[in-house]
C-alpha positions in Angstrom: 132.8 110.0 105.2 131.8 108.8 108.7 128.0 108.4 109.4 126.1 108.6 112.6 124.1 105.7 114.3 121.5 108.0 113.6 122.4 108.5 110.0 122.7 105.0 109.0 119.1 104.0 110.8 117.5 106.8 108.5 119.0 105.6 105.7 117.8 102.1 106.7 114.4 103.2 107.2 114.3 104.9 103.9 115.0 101.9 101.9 112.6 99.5 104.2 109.6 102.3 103.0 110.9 102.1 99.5 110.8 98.0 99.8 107.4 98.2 100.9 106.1 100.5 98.6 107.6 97.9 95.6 105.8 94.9 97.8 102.4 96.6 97.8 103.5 97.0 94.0 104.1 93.6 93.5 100.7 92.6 95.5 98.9 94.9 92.7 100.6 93.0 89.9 98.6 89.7 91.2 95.8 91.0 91.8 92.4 88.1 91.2 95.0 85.5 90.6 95.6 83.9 94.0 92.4 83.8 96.0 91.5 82.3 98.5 95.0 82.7 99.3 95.8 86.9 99.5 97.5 88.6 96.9 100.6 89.7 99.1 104.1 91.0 97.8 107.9 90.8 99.4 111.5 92.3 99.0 114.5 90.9 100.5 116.9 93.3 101.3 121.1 92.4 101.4 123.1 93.0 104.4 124.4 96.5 102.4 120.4 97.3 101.7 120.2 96.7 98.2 117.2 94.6 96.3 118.5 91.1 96.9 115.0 89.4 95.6 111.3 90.1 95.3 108.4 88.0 94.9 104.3 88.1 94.9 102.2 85.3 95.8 101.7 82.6 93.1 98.7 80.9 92.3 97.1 78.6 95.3 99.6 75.4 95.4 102.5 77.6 94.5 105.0 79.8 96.7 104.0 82.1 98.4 105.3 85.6 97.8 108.4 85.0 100.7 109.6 82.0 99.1 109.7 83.7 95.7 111.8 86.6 97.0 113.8 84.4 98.7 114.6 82.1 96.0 115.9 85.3 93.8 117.8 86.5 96.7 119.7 83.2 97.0 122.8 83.6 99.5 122.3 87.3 99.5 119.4 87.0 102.3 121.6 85.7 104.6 122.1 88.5 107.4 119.5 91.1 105.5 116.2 92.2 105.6 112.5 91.4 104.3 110.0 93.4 103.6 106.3 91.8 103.4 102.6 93.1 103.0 101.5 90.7 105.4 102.8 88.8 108.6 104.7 85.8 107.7 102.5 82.5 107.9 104.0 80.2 110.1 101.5 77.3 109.8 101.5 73.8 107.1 98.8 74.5 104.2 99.7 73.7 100.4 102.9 75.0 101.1 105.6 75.1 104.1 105.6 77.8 106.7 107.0 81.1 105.1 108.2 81.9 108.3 110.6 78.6 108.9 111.9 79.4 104.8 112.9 83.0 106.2 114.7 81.9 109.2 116.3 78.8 107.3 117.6 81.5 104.9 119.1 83.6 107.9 117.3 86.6 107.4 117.9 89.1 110.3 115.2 92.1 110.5 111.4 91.4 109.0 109.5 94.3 108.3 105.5 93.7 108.5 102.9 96.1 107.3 99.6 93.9 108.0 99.7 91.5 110.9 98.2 88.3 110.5 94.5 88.4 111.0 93.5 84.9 111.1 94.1 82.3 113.9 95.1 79.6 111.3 98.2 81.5 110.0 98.9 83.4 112.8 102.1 82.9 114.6 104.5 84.0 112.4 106.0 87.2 114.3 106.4 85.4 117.5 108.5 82.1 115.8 110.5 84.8 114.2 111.2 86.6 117.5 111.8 82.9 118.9 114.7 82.3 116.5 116.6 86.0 117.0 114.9 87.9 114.3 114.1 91.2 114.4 110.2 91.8 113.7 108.7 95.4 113.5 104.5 95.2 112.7 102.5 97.5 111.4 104.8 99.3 109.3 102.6 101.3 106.4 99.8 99.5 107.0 96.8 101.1 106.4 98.5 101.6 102.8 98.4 98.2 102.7 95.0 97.2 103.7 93.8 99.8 101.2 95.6 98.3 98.7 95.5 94.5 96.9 94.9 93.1 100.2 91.4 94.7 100.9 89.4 91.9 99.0 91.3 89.4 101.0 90.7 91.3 104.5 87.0 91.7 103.9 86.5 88.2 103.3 88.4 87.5 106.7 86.6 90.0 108.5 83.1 90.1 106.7 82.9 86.1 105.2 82.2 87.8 101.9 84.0 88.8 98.6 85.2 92.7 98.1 82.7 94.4 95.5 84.2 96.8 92.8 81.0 98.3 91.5 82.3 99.9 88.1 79.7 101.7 85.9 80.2 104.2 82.8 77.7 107.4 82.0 77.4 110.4 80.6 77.8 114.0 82.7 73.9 113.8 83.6 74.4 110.4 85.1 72.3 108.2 82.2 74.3 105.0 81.4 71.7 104.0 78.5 69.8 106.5 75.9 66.3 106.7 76.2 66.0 104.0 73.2 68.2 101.5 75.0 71.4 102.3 73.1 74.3 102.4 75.2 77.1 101.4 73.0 79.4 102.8 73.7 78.8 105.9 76.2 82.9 105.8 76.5 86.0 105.8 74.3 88.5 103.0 73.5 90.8 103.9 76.3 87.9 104.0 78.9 86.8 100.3 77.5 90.3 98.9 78.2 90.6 100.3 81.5 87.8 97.9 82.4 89.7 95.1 81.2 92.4 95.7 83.1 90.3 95.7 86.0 88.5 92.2 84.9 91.8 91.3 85.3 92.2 92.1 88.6 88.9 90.5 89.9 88.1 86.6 90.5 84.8 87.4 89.7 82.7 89.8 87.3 78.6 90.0 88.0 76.0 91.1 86.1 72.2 90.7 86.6 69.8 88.9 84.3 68.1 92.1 82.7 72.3 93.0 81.8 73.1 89.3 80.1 69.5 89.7 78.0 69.9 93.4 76.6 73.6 93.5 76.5 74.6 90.0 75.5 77.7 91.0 77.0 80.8 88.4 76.9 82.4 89.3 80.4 85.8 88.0 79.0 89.4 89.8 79.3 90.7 91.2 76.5 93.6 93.2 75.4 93.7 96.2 72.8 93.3 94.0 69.9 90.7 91.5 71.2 92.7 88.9 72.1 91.8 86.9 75.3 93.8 86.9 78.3 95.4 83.7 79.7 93.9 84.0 82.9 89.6 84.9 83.1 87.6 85.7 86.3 84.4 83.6 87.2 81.7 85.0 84.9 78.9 85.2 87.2 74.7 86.3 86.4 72.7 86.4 88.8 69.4 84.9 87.3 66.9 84.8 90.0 64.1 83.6 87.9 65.7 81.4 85.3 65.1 84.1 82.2 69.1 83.2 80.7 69.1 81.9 77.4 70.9 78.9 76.4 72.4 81.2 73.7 73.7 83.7 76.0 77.7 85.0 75.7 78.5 84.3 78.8 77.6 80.6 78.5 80.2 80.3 75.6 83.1 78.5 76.9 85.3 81.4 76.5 85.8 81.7 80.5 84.3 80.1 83.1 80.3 80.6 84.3 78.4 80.8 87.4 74.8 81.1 87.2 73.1 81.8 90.7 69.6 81.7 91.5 70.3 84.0 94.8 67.5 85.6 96.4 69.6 88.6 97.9 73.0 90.3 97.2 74.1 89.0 100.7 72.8 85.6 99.9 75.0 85.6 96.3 77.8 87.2 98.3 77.9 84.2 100.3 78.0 81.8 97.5 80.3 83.5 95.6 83.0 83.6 98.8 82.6 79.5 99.0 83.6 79.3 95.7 86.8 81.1 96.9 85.9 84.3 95.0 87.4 87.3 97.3 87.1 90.6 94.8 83.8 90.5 92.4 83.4 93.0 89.7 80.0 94.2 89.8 78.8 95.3 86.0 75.2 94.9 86.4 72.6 97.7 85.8 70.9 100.2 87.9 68.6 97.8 89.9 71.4 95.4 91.0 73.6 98.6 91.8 71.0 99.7 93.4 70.4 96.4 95.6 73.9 96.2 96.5 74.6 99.8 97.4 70.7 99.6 100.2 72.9 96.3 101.7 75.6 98.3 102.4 77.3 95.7 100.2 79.3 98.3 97.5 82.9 98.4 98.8 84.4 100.6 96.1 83.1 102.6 92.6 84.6 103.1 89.8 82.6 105.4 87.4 83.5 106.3 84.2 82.6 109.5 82.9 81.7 110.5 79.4 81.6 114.6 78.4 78.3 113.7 77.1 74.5 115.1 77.4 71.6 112.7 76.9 69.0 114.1 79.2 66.7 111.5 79.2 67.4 107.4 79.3 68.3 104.7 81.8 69.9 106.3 85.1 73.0 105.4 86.7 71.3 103.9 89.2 67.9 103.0 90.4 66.1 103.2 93.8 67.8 103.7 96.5 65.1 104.7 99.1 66.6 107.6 100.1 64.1 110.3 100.7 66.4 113.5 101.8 69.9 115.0 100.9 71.2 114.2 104.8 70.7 110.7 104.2 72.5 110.7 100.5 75.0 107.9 100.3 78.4 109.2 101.0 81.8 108.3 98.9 85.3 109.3 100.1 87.1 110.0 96.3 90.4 107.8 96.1 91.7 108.8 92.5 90.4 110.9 89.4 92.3 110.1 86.2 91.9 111.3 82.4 91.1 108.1 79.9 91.3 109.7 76.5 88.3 111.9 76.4 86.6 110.6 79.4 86.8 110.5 83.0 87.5 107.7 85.8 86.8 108.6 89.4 87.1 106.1 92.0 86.2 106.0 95.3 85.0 104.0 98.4 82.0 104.4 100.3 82.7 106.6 104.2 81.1 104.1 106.4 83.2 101.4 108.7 83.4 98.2 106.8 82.6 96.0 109.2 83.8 93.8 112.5 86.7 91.6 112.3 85.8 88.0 112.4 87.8 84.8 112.6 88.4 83.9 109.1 90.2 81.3 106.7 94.3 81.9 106.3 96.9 81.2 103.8 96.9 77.8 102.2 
């Protein structure tokens, strides 16, 4: 059966916004792995419009999420399409210009859903366009911002890491009973959740009051226990030197940063020159608290239990915040059932800050 021009570019379209949808997939899926370089994803489409290759961006040294699509496309890029997260570097870091490797393999058409933000990797598009190819920017890209590139965007735009601030409590908002006890306000499936998202975070944080109560590990761990390959930066934030020598988190099981920061914006700042982009903030109500008064909370992730305790430690402290027209405001992203309990996440509704000249690809 004969198609339209109009039929077939449809059709095309369709499969480019299914291609993207896999590459913000396949940004996901690296997630706290590849910083400071950003965690984007790619799908070469053949000629005909079927997946010729994918790829995600490898640890920094290795290819970059192009080059890996590429290299499972093999001759099957030639003439065909890529789909990326983010524009195509076309500058010399630890690796070759992505943009050179996809006109040397003779793509046609690339498909861009974030353009390049930084004037070291910038000039991608344009050497593209210089050698024939069809570029379209801007494709799905506020999806793609939202998504496993927002740690690396804020750090380009704000010079500091994205914070997850993830905290579990019972329906009346206590996260420890008034004896201390908090273990454990949530079930099993709830506990592995937040492994998952260690996993997807260079760096998790907890204050000092956290490390001496809690004597928490801050590892990865799956279902049975067993550490992951990969471990995020465990950092404490210890302004007055009360750590213990003895401490979990100074076991050798991952590695630890112990900062004697005077402010959340001054830790920030140490954190991103140690090429943290995403933390994991764990710490209790007062460094929630100090964060969230900064302004410096960029997304929460509570965990609710179906649970009463009416008395105890709250979810969080002081926020100086004397009237309900001046409550902090949260725009809800997801709301999902772990076992018994529930997750909601959610970022705050306030602009995250002006774009700044930052550090590219390497």
């Amino acid at each position: 059966m004969t198609t339209t021009p109009a039929e077939r570019a449809a059709t095309a379209r369709a499969r480019e916004s299914t291609a993207m949808a896999r590459a913000r997939e396949l940004g996901d899926s690296v997630l706290g792995r590849t910083s400071p370089n950003p965690p984007v994803g790619a799908v070469v489409l053949a000629p005909d419009g079927s997946v010729a290759g994918e790829g995600a961006t490898s640890p920094p040294g290795g290819p970059h999420a192009e080059v890996r699509a590429l290299e499972q496309a093999g001759a099957r890029a030639r003439g065909g399409t890529a789909v990326v997260t983010l524009e195509p570097c076309a500058h010399t870091g630890r690796t070759g210009p992505c943009a050179e490797a996809l006109i040397a393999a003779g793509i046609a058409r690339v498909v861009v859903a974030v353009p390049e933000p930084t004037e070291l990797a910038g000039g991608g598009a344009p050497r593209l366009r210089e050698a024939g190819v069809d570029v379209e920017l801007g494709v799905e890209q506020a999806a793609a911002e939202e998504g496993a590139l927002a740690g690396w965007l804020t750090g380009v735009r704000q010079r500091r890491p994205f914070v997850v601030w993830k905290v579990a409590a019972t329906l009346d908002g206590r996260v420890a009973a008034a004896d201390g006890s908090s273990r454990w306000i949530t079930g099993e499936a709830a506990r592995a959740a937040v492994h998952r998202l260690r996993a997807t975070c260079d760096a998790v944080l907890v204050g000092s009051g956290t490390a001496l109560v809690d004597d928490p590990q801050l590892t990865v761990r799956d279902a049975d226990g067993v550490p992951a390959d990969h471990q995020p930066l465990r950092v404490v934030a210890d302004r007055r030197g009360r750590l213990p020598a003895t401490a979990k988190v100074l076991d050798g099981a991952a590695p630890t940063h112990v900062s004697r920061a005077g402010t959340p914006a001054e830790l920030l700042a140490e954190l991103y020159g140690h090429d943290v982009r995403r933390v994991l903030l764990e710490g209790g109500p007062g460094l929630a608290a100090a964060f969230l008064r900064d302004g410096l909370v960029d997304e929460v992730v509570v965990h609710l239990a179906p649970k009463l305790l009416g008395a105890g430690r709250p979810l969080v402290g002081d926020l100086g915040i004397p009237t309900i027209g001046a409550a902090l405001g949260f725009e809800v992203q997801e709301v999902a059932l772990l076992g018994g309990d529930v997750a909601v996440r959610a970022r705050p509704t306030r602009h995250t800050g002006r774009q700044e000249r930052g550090q590219g690809r390497g």
